[in-house]
C-alpha positions in Angstrom: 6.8 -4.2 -41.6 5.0 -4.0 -38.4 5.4 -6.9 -36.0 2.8 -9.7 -36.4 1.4 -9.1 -32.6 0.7 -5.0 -33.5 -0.8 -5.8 -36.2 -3.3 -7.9 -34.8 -4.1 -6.0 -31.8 -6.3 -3.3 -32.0 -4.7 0.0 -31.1 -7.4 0.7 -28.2 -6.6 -2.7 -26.7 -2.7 -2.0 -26.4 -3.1 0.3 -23.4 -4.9 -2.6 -21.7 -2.9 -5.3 -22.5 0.3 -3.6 -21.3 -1.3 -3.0 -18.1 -2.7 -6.1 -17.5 0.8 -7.5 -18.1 2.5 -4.6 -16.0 0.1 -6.2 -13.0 0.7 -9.5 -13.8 4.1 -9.1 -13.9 4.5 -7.4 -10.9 2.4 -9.5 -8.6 4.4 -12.3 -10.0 7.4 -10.6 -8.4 5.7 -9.6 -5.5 4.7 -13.2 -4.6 8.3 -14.7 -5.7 9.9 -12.4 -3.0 7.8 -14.0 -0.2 6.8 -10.1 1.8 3.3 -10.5 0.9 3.2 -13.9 2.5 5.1 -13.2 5.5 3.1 -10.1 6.0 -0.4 -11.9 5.7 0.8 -14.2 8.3 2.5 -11.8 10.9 -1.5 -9.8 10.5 -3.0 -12.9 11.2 -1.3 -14.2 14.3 -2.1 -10.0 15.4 -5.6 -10.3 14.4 -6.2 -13.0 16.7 -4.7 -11.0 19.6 -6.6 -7.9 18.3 -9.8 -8.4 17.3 -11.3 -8.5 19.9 -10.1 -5.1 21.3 -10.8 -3.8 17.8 -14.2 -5.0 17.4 -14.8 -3.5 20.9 -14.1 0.0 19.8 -15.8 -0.2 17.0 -18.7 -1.8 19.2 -18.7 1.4 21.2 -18.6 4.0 18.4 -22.0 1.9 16.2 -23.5 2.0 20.0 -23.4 5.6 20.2 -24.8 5.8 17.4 -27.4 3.1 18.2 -26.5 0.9 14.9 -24.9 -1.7 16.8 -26.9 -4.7 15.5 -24.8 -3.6 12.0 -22.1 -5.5 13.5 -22.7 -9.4 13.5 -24.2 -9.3 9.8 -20.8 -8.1 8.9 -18.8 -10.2 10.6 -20.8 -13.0 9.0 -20.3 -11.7 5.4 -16.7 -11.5 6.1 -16.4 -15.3 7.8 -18.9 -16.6 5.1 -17.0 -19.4 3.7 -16.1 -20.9 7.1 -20.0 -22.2 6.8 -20.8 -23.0 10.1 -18.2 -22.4 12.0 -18.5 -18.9 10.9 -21.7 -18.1 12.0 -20.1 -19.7 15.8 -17.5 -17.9 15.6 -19.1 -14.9 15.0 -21.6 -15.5 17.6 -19.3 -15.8 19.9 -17.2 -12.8 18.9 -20.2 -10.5 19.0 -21.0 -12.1 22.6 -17.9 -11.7 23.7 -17.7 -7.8 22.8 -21.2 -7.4 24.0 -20.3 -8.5 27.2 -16.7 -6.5 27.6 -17.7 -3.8 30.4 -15.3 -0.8 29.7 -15.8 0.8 33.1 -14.7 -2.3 35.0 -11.6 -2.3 32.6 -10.5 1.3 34.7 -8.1 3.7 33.2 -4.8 1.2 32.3 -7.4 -1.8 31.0 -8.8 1.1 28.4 -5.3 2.5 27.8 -4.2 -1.4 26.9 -7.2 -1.8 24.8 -6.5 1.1 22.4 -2.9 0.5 22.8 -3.8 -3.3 21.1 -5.7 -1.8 18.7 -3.0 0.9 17.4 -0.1 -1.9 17.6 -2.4 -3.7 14.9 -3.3 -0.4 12.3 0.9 0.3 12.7 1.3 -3.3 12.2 -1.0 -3.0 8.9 0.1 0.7 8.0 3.8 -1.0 7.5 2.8 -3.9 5.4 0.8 -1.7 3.0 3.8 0.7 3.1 6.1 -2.2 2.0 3.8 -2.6 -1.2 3.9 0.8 -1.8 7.7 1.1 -1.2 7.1 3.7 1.3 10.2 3.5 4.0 9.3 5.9 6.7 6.2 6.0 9.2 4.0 8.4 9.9 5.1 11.0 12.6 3.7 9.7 16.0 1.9 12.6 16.6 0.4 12.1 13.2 -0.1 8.3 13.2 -1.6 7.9 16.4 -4.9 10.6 15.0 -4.8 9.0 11.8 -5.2 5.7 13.5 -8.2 6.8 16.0 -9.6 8.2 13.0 -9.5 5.4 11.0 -11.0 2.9 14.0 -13.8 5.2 15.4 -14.7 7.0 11.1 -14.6 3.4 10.0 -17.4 1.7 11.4 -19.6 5.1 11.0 -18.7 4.8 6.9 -19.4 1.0 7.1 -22.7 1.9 8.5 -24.1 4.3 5.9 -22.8 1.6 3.2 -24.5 -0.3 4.4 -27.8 1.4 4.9 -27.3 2.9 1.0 -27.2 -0.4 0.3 -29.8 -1.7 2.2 -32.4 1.2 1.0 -31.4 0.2 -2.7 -32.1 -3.0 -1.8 -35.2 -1.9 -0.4 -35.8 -0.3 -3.9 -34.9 -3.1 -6.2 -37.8 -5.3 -4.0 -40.4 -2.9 -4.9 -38.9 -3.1 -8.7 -39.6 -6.6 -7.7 -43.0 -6.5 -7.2 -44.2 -3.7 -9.2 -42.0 -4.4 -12.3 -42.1 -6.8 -15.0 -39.8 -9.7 -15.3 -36.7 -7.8 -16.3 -37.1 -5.7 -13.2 -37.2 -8.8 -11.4 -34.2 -10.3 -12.6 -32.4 -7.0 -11.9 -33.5 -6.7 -8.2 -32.4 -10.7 -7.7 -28.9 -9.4 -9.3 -28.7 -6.3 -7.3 -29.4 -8.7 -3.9 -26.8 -10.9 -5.0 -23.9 -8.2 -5.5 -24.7 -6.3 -2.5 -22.0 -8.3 -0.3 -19.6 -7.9 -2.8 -20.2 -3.9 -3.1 -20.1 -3.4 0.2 -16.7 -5.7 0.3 -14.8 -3.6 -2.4 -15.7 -0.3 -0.9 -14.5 -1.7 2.3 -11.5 -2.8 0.8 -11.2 0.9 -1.4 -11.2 2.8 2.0 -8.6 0.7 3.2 -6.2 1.2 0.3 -6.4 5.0 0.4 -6.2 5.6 3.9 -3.7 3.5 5.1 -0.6 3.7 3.1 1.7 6.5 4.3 1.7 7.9 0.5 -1.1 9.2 -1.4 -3.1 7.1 -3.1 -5.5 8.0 -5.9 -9.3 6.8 -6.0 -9.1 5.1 -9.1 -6.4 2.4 -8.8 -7.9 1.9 -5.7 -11.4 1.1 -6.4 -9.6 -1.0 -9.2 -7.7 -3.0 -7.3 -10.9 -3.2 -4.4 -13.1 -4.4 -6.8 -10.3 -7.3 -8.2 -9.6 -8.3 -4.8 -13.1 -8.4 -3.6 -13.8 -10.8 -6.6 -10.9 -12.6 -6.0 -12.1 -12.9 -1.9 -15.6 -14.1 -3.1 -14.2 -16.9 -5.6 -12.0 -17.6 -3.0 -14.6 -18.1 -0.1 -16.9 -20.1 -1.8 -13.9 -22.7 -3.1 -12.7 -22.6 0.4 -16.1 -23.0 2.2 -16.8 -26.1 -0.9 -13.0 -27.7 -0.5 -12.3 -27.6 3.1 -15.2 -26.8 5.2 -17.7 -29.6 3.2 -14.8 -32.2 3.2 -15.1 -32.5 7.0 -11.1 -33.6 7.5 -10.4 -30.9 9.7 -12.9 -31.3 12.4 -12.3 -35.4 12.0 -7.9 -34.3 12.6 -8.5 -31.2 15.1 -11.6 -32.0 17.1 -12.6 -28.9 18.8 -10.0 -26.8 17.5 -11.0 -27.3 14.1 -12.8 -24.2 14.0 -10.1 -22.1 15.2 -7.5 -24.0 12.7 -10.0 -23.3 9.8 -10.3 -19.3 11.3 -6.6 -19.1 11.2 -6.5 -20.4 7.0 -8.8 -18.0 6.0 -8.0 -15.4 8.2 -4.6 -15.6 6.2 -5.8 -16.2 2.9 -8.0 -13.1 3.4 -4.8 -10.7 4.4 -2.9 -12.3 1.2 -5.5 -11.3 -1.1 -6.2 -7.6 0.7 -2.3 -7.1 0.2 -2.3 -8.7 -3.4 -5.2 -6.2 -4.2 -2.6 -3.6 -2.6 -0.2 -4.5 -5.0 -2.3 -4.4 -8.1 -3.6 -0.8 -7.1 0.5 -0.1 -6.7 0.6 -1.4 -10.3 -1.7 0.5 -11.7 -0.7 4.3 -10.2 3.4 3.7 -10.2 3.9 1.3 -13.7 7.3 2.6 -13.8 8.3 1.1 -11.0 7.1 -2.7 -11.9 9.9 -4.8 -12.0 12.2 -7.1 -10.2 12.7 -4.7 -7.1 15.8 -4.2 -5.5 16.1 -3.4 -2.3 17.3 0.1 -1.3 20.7 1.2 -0.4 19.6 2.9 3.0 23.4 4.8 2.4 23.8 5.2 -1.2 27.2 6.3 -2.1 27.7 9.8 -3.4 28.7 8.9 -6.9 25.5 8.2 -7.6 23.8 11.5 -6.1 26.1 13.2 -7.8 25.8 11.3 -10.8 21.8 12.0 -10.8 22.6 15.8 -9.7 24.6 16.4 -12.6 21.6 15.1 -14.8 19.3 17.2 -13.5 20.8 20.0 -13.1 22.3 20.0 -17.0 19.2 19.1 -18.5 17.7 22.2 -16.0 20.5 24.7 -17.9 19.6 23.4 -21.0 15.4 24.1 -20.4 15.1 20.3 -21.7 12.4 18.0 -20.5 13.3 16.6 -17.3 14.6 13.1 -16.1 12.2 10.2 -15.2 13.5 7.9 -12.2 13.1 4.8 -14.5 16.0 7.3 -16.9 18.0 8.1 -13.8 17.8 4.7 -12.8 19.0 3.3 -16.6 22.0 5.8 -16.6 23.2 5.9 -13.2 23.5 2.0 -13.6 21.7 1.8 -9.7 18.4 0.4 -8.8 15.2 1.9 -9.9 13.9 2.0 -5.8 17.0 3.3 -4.9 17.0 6.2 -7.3 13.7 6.9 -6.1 14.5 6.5 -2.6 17.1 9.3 -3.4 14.9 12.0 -5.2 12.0 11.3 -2.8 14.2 12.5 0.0 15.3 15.7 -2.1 11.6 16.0 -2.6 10.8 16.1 0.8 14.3 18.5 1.7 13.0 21.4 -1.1 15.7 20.0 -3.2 13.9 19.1 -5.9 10.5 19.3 -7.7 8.7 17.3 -10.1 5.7 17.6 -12.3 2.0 15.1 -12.3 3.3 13.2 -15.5 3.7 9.4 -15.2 6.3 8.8 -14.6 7.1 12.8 -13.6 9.9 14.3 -14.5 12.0 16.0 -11.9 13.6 19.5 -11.9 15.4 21.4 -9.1 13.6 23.7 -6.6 16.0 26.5 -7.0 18.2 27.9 -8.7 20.8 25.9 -9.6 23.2 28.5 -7.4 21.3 28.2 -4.4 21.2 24.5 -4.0 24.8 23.8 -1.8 26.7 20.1 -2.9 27.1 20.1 0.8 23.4 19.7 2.3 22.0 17.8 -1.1 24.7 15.1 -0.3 23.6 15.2 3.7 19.8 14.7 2.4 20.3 12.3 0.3 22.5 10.2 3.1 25.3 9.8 1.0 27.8 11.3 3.6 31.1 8.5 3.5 31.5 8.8 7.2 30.0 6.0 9.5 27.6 7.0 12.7 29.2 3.9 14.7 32.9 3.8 14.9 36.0 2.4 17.1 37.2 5.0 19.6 40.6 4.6 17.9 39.1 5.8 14.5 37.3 8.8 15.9 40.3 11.2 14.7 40.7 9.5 11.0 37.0 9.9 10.6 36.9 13.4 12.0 39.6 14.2 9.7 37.6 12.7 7.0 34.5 14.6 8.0 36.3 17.8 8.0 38.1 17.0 4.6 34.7 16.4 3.3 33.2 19.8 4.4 36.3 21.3 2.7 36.1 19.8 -0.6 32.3 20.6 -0.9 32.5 23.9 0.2 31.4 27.0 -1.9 30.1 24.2 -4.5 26.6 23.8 -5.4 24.5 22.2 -8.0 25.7 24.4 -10.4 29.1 23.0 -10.3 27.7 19.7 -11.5 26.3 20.9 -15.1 28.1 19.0 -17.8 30.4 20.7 -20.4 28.9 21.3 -23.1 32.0 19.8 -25.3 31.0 16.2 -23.3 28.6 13.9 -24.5 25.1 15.1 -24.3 23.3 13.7 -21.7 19.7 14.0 -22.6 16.6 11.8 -21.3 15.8 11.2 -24.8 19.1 9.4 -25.4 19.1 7.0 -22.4 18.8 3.7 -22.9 15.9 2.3 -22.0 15.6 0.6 -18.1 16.0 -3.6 -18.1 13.1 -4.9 -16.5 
């Protein structure tokens, strides 16, 4: 007999369920560990020093353009629930920019104004990256372009969303006017959405472009358009709770706008990185679960544990090992194991297909993969960089004992007799959560 909570769920519902309770479960993690938190407020504390600079480049690119009035309106959709004090504060922003004069500034002012405005995108690059459980930067070369690209592309995208938006506004008031009462009704709706549209695609191109991984369009817009929501019920119960109440300007006098600007300005990176997270979720649900942090030198038992895996089920032509499998029969953490083949991955080593999770296969032929160079990949080598001068001939010694051992051997050495326990994906336990 079939549990009592499958039979009365609908079989179409399951797949929703399970990933609503994959996300929840994961930003339930995500906020126990404390990163997200400490990441909004490190982005804060640089946004104050930043925006400015930022906001100036930006200036300059909608200037060119001759859109710069574009500006101001969307610096007061994005301090709306500050009430009042929004609408000062971006008043005095946009004056402020306005009046920044980049030829007085001379060649290091300019250099230190881009230089403010990169420190913040890498600043922003490796908090997304930590939700995405990416560990390496982008190549300088790489992330300063991406950066400049991002900063001067941006505020021409946010322009035509804006105008799109504007003309279908445009649209829905002549629907208005010429329609009936229905058509009414939808023109009202479509004026009232408009912030929040513009808001999650906002928040969409933020989430693919930034992480140093790929990211695909639909947990993306998935997670833009939870945040978003999330940012709008959020500003009006912070606008109606703290701004209305009137304590803080009673407590902090003139600073009470700035104290107010700093809350939000935190509460708005916590919900951008929870929206992060949820758009993690949604593309990787194998790797939801209590997450254990790396081994940034994991020891060679274990990539040659996971070698010997692969590269039997690879004889055998069977299906392939998952990370969550490795993980589950290796006994080691599911980041670490992926930490692992994503470095093979990037070495040639090995290959994996588009299923989720993929499976993984090697590169080459078994024969042509050396122990030697998988183990040096994978960073598994037993010898420490930083050692005593009086150890310097032991771990020599060790270093060239290790070359020995590994010599001539390569992945094929590592395929399990056949008169050993089979090894299969399909008999792997299945990975504790």
């Amino acid at each position: 007999m079939r549990p009592l909570s499958q039979r009365r769920v609908p079989h179409a519902m399951r797949p929703i369920l399970e990933g609503t309770g994959t996300v929840i479960r994961h930003l339930w993690h995500e906020l126990d560990r404390g990163q997200l938190n400490l990441h909004a407020m490190s982005l804060s504390f640089t946004t104050l020093l930043s925006l400015a600079p930022l906001l100036a480049v930006s200036f300059s690119v909608l200037k060119a353009f001759g859109v710069q009035d574009v500006l101001q309106p969307f610096l007061l959709n994005m301090l709306g629930p500050l009430g009042a004090q929004g609408e000062e504060i971006a008043g005095r922003i946009v004056s402020f920019v306005e009046n920044i004069q980049v030829g007085v500034l001379g060649a290091v002012g300019v250099a230190l104004l881009f230089y403010t405005v990169i420190a913040l995108m890498q600043k922003v690059e490796r908090a997304f990256n930590d939700v995405w459980r990416v560990s390496e930067d982008r190549p300088l070369a790489q992330r300063f372009t991406h950066y400049l690209s991002v900063v001067i592309v941006g505020p021409v995208l946010l322009f035509a969303m804006i105008s799109a938006l504007t003309q279908l506004s445009g649209s829905a008031a002549t629907l208005d006017v010429l329609g009936g009462e229905l058509l009414a009704r939808l023109a009202h709706l479509f004026d009232d959405i408009t912030p929040y549209l513009m808001l999650a695609g906002t928040f969409a191109f933020i989430y693919v472009y930034v992480p140093n991984t790929r990211v695909r369009w639909v947990p993306a817009l998935i997670g833009a358009v939870l945040a978003a929501a999330v940012w709008m019920f959020t500003g009006r119960l912070f606008a109606d709770v703290v701004v209305k109440t009137g304590n803080y300007t009673a407590i902090y006098s003139a600073f009470a706008g700035l104290i107010l600007f700093m809350l939000w300005l935190h509460l708005a990176w916590l919900i951008l990185l929870l929206g992060a997270s949820v758009s993690f979720a949604l593309q990787n649900p194998y790797r939801v679960g209590t997450r254990k942090e790396a081994s940034r030198q994991p020891t060679i038992n274990t990539v040659l544990h996971m070698g010997a895996l692969i590269a039997t089920d690879f004889s055998r032509a069977g299906k392939g090992w998952t990370a969550p499998a490795l993980a589950a029969e290796t006994g080691t953490g599911l980041d670490e194991v992926q930490a692992i083949l994503d470095r093979l991955h990037e070495a040639n080593i090995l290959l994996h297909d588009e299923r989720k999770p993929p499976t993984w296969r090697p590169a080459a032929a078994l024969d042509a993969i050396a122990l030697e160079h998988m183990i040096d990949v994978a960073e598994a080598t037993p010898i420490h960089s930083a050692a005593p001068k009086s150890s310097t001939v032991i771990l020599q010694r060790l270093q060239e004992a290790h070359s020995r051992t590994l010599a001539g051997l390569t992945l094929r050495d590592l395929v399990i007799d056949k008169q050993e326990p089979d090894k299969s994906p399909s008999q792997t336990r299945a990975l504790p959560e």
